[in-house]
N, C-alpha and C positions, 0 to 999 in steps of 0.2 A: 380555361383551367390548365397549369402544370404543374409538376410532380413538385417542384419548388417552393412555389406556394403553399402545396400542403404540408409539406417538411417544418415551411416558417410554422406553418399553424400549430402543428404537433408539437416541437418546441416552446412555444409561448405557452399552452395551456399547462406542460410538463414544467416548464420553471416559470410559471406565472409573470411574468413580464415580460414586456418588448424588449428590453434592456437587456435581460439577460439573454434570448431568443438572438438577438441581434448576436452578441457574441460566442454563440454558440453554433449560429448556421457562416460564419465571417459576410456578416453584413454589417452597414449602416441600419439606426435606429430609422432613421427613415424608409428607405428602401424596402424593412419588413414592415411598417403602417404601407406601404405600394402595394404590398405583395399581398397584405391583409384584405385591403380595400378591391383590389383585383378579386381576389376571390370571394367580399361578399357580391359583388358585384355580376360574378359569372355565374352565381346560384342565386340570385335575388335575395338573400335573407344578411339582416345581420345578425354575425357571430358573436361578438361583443358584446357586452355592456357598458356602454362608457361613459356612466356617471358617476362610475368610482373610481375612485385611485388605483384600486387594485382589480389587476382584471378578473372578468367576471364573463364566463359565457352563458351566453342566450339560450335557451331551451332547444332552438337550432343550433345552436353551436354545440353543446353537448352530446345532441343523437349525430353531428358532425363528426364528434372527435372519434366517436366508436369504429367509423367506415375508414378514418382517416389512418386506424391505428392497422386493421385489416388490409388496405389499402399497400402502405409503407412495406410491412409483411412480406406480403405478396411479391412487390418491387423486389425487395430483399433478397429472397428468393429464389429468383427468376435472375436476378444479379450473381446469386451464388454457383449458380449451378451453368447460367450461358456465357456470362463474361471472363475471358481468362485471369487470370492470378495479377499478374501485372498492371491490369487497368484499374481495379480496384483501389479506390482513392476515397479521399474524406478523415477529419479529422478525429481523433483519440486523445481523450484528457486521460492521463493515468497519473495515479497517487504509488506512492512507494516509501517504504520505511527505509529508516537507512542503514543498515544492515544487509538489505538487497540490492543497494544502490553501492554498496562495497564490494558487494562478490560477482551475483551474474547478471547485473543491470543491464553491463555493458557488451554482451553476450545479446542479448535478450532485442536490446538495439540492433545491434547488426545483422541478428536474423530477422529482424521486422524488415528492416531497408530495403534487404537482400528479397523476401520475399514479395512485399508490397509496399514498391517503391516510392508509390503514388498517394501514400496515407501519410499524412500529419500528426507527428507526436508531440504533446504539451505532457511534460512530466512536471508534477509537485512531489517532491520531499518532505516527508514530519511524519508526527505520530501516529499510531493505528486510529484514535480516538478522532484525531481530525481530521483523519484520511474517511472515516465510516461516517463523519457528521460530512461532508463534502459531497459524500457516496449520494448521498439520503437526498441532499438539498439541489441535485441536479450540475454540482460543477466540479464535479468528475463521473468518467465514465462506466472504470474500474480500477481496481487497488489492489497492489499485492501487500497484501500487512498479515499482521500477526493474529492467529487467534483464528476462527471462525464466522462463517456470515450472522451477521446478527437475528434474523430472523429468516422464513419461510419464503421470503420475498424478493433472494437473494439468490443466484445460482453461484457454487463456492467449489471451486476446484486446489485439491490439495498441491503444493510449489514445496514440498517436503518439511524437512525439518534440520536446527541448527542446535547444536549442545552451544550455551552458557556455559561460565564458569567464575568462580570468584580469582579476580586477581588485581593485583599489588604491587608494587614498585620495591625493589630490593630494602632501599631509601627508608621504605616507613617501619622496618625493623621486625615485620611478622617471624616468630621463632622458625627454624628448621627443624622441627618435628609435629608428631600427628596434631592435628590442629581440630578441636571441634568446636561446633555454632558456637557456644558460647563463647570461644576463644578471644572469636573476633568481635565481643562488646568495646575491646579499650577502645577502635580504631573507628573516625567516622565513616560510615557509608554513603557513598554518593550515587544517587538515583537519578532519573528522568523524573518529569515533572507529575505532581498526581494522580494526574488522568489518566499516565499514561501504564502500558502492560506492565513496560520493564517494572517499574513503582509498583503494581497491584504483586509481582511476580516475588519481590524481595520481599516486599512484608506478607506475603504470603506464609514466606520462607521462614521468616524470624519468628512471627506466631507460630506456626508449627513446632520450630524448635525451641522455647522461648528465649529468642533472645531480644534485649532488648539494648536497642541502641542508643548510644550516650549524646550521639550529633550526627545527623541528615542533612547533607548537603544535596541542592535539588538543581539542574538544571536542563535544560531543554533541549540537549545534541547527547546524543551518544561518540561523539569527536571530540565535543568537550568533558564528556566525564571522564575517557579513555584519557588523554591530556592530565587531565588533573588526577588521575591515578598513579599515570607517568611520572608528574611529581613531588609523589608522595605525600599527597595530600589525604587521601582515604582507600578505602576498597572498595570495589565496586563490580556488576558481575556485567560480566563482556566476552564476546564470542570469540575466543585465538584464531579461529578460521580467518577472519579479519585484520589480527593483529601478530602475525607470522612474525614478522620481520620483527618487532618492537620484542618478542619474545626470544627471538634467536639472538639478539643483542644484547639479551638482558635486562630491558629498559621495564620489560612488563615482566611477570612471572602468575603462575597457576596456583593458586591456594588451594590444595586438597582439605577437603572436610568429608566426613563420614556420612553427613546429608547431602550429596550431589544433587546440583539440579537438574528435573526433566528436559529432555531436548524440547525448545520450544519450537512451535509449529506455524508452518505459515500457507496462506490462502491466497489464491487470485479470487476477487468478489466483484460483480456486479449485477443491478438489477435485472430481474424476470420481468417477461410483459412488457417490453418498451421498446421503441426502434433504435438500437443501438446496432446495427448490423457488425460492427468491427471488434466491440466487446467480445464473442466468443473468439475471434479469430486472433487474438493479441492474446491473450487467454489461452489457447493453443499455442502459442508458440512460448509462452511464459512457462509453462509446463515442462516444455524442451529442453528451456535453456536451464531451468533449476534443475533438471535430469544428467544435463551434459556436466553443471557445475560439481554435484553431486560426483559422477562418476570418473570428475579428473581429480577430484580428490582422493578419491579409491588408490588412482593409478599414480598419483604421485613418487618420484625416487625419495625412498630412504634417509633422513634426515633434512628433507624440505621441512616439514613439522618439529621438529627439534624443536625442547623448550626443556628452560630450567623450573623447577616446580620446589613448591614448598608442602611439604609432610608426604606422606605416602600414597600409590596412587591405589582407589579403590578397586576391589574385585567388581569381573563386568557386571554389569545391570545392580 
């Protein structure tokens, strides 16, 4: 028996295939049926069931997995506390929206590196929706997205929070004075795709105020709605934090309304109860770097921010 082998095993029963198992410990599909077969082999029993397609463990395999998960633990552990910082290795799938992939992703990178240099990063980009369905189904490890862990099962560390704001391309003609929801019914709104926050966040917005919109343009990047705001195609709500430069140019502009929206919030999330040893520790440093992002903001000179804006700007809060 080695520690390898049970690694393979805990992975296979956690994303129920070899297939995914393999790509998740960086092996060949074969190599884990070796590693499998070694280890019913070292304990007499088999783990498996293997007259179905989908795996299925054996009565032994199941009082198996409970030792294997204590087992991993333990290893963990004993890993965190005797081996120094620098030897720690293994890989990290992380999901990330993109909004955080524009400000302190690349932060976030370099202190993993710098830290642990011997760990493997696989980053995916997209929506919170498919970054939490990814979470769920084993092929990610953890997500910095928007919103809150979905459930109880979740350990969810807060990565702060970013103001929205409605804005608009000089181009598509919004008046220079006080502008409210209703204002903007002439002009299309353009969202992210249904599933996603941004889309739940605006028609939140428009129900509350009622307004209602005369054409929803939807598409699936916040690159491209920002783009197609640019030219002056609709309005659409987008963090300036991101888009500095396009606003100090003029290219983009702040649409004040009297209904400001909440700064929206964002999470590092991954699963409780599972051998993820490197999830908290990426996790921790993810925390850091939205802390440092944060507070270079604070520290910024005087007219880095500059922007030209449309109607008045609200009293705080």
């Amino acid at each position: 028996m080695n520690l390898r082998n049970f690694e393979t095993f805990y992975w296979i029963t956690r994303l129920g295939s070899f297939t995914a198992a393999a790509e998740r410990v960086l092996a060949t599909q074969s190599t884990v049926s070796t590693r499998v077969r070694e280890l019913e082999q070292s304990l007499g029993v088999k783990l498996f069931d293997r007259r179905h397609r989908q795996v299925r463990l054996t009565p032994k395999g199941k009082e198996l997995a409970h030792y294997v998960e204590r087992l991993l633990e333990l290893t963990h552990e004993m890993r965190e506390r005797i081996t120094p910082t620098s030897s720690v290795s293994g890989l990290i799938r992380v999901g990330v929206v993109e909004i955080i992939a524009y400000t302190w992703l690349p932060r976030f990178i370099q202190v993993l590196r710098q830290s642990y240099p011997n760990v493997a990063l696989e980053l995916e980009i997209a929506l919170t929706a498919e970054l939490v369905e990814k979470l769920a189904n084993g092929s990610l490890d953890v997500i910095f997205a928007l919103g809150n862990a979905p459930n109880a099962n979740y350990a969810c560390e807060s990565l702060g929070a970013i103001q929205l704001e409605w804005m608009a391309s000089p181009a598509l003609g919004v008046p220079r004075r006080a502008v409210t929801p209703r204002d903007l019914e002439r002009w299309p709104f353009i969202t992210l795709n249904r599933l996603s926050y941004h889309h739940s966040t605006i028609q939140a917005w428009m129900k509350e105020n009622r307004v209602r919109a005369r054409k929803v343009i939807v598409c699936n990047s916040l690159t491209v709605a920002a783009k197609l705001v640019e030219a002056g195609v609709g309005l659409s709500l987008l963090p300036p934090l991101v888009y500095r430069r396009e606003m100090a140019e003029g290219s983009l502009q702040i649409v004040r309304t009297k209904a400001r929206m909440a700064p929206v919030r964002f999470s590092a999330i991954y699963p409780l109860g599972e051998f993820q040893p490197l999830a908290p520790l990426v996790t921790r440093l993810a925390v850091e770097a939205s802390a440092d992002e944060r507070q270079a903001g604070k520290t910024k000179p005087a007219g880095r921010r500059a922007s030209k804006e449309i109607g008045p700007r609200p009293a705080p809060g």
